[in-house]
C-alpha positions in Angstrom: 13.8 38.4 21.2 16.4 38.9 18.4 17.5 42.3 17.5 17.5 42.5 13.8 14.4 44.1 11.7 11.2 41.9 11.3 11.2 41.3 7.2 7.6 40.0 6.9 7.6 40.2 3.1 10.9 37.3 3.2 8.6 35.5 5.8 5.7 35.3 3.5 7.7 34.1 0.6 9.6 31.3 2.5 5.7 30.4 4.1 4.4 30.2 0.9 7.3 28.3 -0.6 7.5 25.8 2.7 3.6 25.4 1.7 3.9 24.5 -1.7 6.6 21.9 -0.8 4.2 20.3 2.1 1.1 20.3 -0.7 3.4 18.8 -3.5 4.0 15.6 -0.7 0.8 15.7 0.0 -0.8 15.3 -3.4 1.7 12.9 -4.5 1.6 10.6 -1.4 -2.6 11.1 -1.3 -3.4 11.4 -5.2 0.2 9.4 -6.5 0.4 7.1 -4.6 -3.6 6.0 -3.7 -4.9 6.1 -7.3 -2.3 6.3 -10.1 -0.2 3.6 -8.8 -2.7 1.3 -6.5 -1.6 -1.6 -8.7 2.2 -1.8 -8.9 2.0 -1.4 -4.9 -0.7 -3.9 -4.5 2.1 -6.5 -5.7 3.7 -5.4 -2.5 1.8 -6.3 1.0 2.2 -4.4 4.5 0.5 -6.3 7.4 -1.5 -8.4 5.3 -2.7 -6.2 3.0 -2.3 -5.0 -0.3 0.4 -1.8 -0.1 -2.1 0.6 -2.5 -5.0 -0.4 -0.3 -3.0 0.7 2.9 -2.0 4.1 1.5 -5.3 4.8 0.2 -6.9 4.1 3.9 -3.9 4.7 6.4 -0.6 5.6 5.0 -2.0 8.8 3.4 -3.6 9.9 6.5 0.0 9.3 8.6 1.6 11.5 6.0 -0.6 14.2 6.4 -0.3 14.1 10.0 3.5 14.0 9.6 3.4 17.3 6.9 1.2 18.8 9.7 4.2 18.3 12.7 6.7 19.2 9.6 4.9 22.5 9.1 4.4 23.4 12.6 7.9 23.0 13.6 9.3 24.4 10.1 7.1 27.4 10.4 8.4 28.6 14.0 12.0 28.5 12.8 10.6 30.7 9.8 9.2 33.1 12.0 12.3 33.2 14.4 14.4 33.3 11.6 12.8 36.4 9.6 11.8 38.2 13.2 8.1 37.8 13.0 7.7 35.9 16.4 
């Protein structure tokens, strides 16, 4: 229990900004890498196959898991931090 006053409004604006970050990664790793540049990384192999083909099927999917554990943790020290635990 901390002893300063809850600010929910700062909460919600660090949240939101935290969010935006995560979705940027996201769209860039899922959209950026996967689509607009499959065929410069298919030049490039990862375990036998071609390095666009693995983000689009795999790699996108760890990241998002990854944001997911990012946001969890990053949005408990938010709420600790702004009182609104």
């Amino acid at each position: 229990m901390t002893d300063r006053t809850p600010d929910p409004r700062g909460y919600w604006r660090a949240n939101l900004r935290l969010v935006s970050v995560l979705l940027v990664i996201w769209a860039v790793v899922s959209f950026g890498l996967s689509i607009v540049f499959v065929e410069p990384l298919n030049a490039t192999r990862l375990g036998g196959f071609p390095l666009g083909f693995w983000f689009a099927h795999q790699g996108s999917i760890y990241v998002f898991v990854l944001l997911l554990l990012v946001y969890a943790f990053a949005s408990d020290r938010l709420a600790r931090r702004y009182g609104v635990d």
